[in-house]
N, C-alpha and C positions, 0 to 999 in steps of 0.2 A: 385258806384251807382248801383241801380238795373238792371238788362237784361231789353231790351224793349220786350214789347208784346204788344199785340194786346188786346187794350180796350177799351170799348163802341166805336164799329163801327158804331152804328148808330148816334152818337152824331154830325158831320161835318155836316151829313146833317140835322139834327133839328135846328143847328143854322145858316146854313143857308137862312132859309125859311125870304125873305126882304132882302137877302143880295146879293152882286154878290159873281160870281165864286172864286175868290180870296181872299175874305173878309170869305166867308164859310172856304175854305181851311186850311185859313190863322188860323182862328178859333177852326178848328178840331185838326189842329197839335199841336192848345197850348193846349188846352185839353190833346191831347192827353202824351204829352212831362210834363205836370202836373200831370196824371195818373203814366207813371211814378216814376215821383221822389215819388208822396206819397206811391205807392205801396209795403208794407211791407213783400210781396210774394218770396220766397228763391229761385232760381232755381240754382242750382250747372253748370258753363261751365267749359270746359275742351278744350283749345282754341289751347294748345299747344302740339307737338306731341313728342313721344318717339321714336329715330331713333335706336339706340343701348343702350345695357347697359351690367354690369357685377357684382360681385361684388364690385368693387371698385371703378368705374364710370358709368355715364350715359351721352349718346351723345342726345340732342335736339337739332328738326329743330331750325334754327336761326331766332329769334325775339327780338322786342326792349328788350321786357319782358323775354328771356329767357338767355340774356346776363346781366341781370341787373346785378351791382356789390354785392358780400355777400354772404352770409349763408341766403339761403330760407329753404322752406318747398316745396316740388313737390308732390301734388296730383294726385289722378285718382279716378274713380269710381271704386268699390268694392262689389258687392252686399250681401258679407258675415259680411263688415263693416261699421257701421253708421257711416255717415261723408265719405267715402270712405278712401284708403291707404294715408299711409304720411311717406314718405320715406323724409333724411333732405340733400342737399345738397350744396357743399361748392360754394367757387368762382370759377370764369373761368380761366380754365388751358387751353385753346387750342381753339382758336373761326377758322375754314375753312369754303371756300365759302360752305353756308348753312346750317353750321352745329355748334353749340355749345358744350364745353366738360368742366362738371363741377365732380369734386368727388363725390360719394355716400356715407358720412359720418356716416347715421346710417338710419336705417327701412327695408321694402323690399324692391327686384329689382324689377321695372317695364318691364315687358317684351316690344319690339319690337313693335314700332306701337301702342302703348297705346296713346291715347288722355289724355293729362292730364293738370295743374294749375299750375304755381309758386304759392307758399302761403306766404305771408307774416310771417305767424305765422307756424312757426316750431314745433312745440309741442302740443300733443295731451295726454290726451283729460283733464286735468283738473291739479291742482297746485301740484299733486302728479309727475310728469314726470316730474317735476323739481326739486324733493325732498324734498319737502315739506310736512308738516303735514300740512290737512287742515279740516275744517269741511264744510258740507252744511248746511247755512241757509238759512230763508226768512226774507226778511226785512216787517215788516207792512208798504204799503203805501197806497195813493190815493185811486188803485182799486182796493187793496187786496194783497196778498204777491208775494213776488217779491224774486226769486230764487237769489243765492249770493254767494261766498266762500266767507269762512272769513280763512284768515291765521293770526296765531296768534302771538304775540313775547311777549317782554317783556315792554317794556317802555309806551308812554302814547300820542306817537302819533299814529292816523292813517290815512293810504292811503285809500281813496275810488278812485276805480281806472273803469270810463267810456269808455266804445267801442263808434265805430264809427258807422253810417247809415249801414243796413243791413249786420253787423258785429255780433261779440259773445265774449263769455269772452276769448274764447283763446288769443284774442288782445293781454292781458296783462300777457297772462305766459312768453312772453320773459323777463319782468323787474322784476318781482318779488323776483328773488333769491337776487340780487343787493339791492331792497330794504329790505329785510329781513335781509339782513347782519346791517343793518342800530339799528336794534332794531323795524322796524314798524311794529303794524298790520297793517294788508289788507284785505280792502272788495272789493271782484269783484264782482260788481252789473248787475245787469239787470235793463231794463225798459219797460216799455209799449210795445206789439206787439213783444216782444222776446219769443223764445222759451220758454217754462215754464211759460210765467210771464203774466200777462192780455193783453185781447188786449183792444186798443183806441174803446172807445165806435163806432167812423163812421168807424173804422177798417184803418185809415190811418195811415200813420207817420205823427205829425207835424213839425219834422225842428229841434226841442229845443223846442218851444213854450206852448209844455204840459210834457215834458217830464223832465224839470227840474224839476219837482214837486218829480217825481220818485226819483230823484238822491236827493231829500234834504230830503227824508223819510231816505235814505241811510244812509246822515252825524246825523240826527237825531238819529237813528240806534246809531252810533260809539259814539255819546256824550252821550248818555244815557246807555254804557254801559263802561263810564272813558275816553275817549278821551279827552287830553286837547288842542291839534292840532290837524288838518284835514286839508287833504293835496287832494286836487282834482286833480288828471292825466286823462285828455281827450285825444284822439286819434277821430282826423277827425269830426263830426258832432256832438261827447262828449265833442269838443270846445265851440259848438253853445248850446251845453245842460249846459255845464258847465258854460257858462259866463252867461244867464239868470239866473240859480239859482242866480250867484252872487250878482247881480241887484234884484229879485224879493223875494227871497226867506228868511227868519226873521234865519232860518239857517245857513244862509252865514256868521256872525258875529265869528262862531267858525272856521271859515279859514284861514288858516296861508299863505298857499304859493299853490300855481297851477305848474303846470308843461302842456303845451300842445304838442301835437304833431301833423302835420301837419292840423292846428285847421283852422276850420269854422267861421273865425270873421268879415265875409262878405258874406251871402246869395247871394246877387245880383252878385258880383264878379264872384262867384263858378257858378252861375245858367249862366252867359254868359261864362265860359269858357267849362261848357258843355254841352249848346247849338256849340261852336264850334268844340267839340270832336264830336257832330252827325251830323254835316257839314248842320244845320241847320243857316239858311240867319240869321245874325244880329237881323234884327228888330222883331224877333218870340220870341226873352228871355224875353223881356218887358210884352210880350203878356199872355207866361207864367207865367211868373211872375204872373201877375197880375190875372189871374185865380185860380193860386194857393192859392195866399194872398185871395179871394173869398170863395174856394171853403173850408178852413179850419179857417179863419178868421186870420191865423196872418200879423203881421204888420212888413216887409222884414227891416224897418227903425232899427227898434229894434235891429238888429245882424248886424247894420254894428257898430261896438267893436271900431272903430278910431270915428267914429260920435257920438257915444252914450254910451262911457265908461258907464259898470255897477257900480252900489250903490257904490258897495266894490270893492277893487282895491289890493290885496295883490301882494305880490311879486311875480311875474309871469315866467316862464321860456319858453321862445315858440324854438321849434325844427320844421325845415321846408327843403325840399330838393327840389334843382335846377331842377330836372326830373319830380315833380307832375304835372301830368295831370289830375288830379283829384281837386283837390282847389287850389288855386293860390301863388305861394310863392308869389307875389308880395302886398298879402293882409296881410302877416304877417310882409312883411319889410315895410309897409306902417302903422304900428296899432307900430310897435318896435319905429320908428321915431318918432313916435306920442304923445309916452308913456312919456317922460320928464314934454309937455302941458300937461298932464292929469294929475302929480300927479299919477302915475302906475310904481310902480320900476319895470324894465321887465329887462330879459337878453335875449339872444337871442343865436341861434345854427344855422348856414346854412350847410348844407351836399351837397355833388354835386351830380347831376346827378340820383340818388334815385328816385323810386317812391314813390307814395303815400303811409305813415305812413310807409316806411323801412328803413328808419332812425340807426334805429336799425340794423336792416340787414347789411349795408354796411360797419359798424363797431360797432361790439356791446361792443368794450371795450370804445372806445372814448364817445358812446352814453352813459353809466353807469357812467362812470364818470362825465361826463357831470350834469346828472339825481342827483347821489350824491352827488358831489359837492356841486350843487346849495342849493340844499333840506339840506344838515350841515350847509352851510353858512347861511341861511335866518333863519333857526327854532333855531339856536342858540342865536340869535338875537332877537329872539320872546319870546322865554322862558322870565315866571317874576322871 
């Protein structure tokens, strides 16, 4: 989710005027806690600090996030480098009181005292650093063209592969080689409010709510240039984009199989579990909620994916890890259960402990497999 900041201070108290103290309050914070989430505004933090390094490791203060399990990406700010430094390193060899020791497996050293990020996404900056030939395209959509890699192969499916809420395509340079071995092309899309690509005419994010639209110009994109599978991969809130299109969009009929990852198939779920990551009182999510669902018109009913299975249902693969704090595994093992009543062939992946969409991270050979696997078994199937 995005940083909080500070937006429309004056708002609490316009809607308090007839209200008490508390009802104002109570009012400003879901305002403001809806600013927020729609807020499409980047700001880079650097939460986690550099105690020592060498070439061959680096020591971090100790944090949930600094011991995660895996192969990250450790950033910093750089002012010589857009995006700042991405140095890549391994798992934890040595956790003492307050201090983590993981390898420095490839980039530069960050010096002593550096403020810096675990990155989910290890590689930088585009499908080349994975070895890949790639081209830039733009896809024609909704509000004009929408920046893309396409990687290309040989056979006659392809992956359009969606990032998550104020994410980027990097998302998706970790699965790519995996899929490329497969025979897929791959389009890495943008949408609305992303760097390069249009912004939402009120300048918000909606959720998924306008943004599938983006992602079926995309699949439109690949069938129109020989696709005869289309394979959607969302990562986090490209859940909630992804399964609207499926439902809404005359596109969706060329889908073969989904693969999600740590997916968004319950707005309301994710919106009370991070109201409780800002140690905001229970009954403020509703409040939200319901400002939100106002302030950009959509309808929170829609994404919950176990109540309101979309149109299309293709074979689905959801990946999800015990440590997100960010959306709920409990709404993925609740939509997997689900899935028999719906008529939704789904398989499912739990990872322990991981955070949000690292999945990957924690084991990127069981994850690929996993990924492959599923993706040969189901389009082999599909083929006429």
């Amino acid at each position: 989710m995005a940083l909080l900041r500070r937006v429309g201070a004056g708002i609490g108290i316009g809607l308090g005027v007839g209200l008490g103290a508390g009802a104002a309050s109570a009012a400003g914070i879901g305002w403001f806690y809806s600013s927020v989430l729609l807020d499409t505004t980047l700001r880079p933090v650097f939460p986690e600090r550099v105690l020592a390094s060498d070439e061959g490791s680096v020591t971090l203060a100790a944090s949930r996030l600094t011991a995660q399990p895996g192969t990250w990406g450790l950033r910093w700010a750089d002012p010589g480098l857009t995006g700042g430094a991405l140095a890549v390193i391994g798992p934890v060899t040595a956790q003492r009181r307050g201090e983590i020791v993981r390898p420095l497996l490839a980039g530069p050293v960050p010096a002593a005292g550096t403020a810096a990020v675990l990155d989910a996404g290890p590689y930088d900056p585009d499908p080349g650093a994975r070895g890949l030939a790639f081209e830039h395209v733009d896809v024609p959509g909704p509000l004009g063209g929408y920046p893309a890699w396409y990687v290309p192969a040989g056979g006659d499916t392809w992956v359009v592969l969606v990032h998550g809420r104020g994410g980027a395509r990097r998302e998706a340079l970790r699965i790519l080689p995996a899929l490329h071995e497969l025979g897929f092309h791959q389009l890495v899309v943008t949408y609305r409010n992303d760097v390069g690509a249009p912004a939402s005419p009120d300048g918000f994010y909606h959720l998924g709510d306008t943004e599938w639209a983006d992602v079926a110009a995309a699949v439109r994109y690949a069938t129109e240039r020989g696709a005869r599978q289309v394979v959607l991969l969302g990562w986090s809130m490209g859940g909630a984009v992804t399964g609207a299109l499926l439902d809404r969009a005359p596109e969706a009929a060329a889908v073969s199989a989904v693969v999600w990852d740590a997916p968004l198939v319950d707005w309301r779920a994710t919106l009370r579990q991070q109201a409780r990551n800002r140690r905001l009182p229970p009954g403020l999510s509703p409040l939200a909620t319901a400002v939100t669902s106002r302030r950009i018109g959509i309808d929170f009913d829609r994404f919950d994916l176990r109540r309101n299975p979309p149109a299309r249902r293709p074979p689905t693969l959801v990946v999800h890890s015990t440590g997100d704090t960010a959306v709920p595994v409990a709404a993925s093992r609740a939509l997997v259960a689900a899935a028999p009543r719906l008529g939704w062939p789904m398989r499912y992946m739990e990872v322990p402990d991981a955070e949000h969409t690292a999945s990957w991270n924690a084991d990127p050979a069981a994850y690929e497999q996993a990924v492959t696997g599923f993706l040969a078994d189901v389009l082999a199937g599909a083929r006429p």
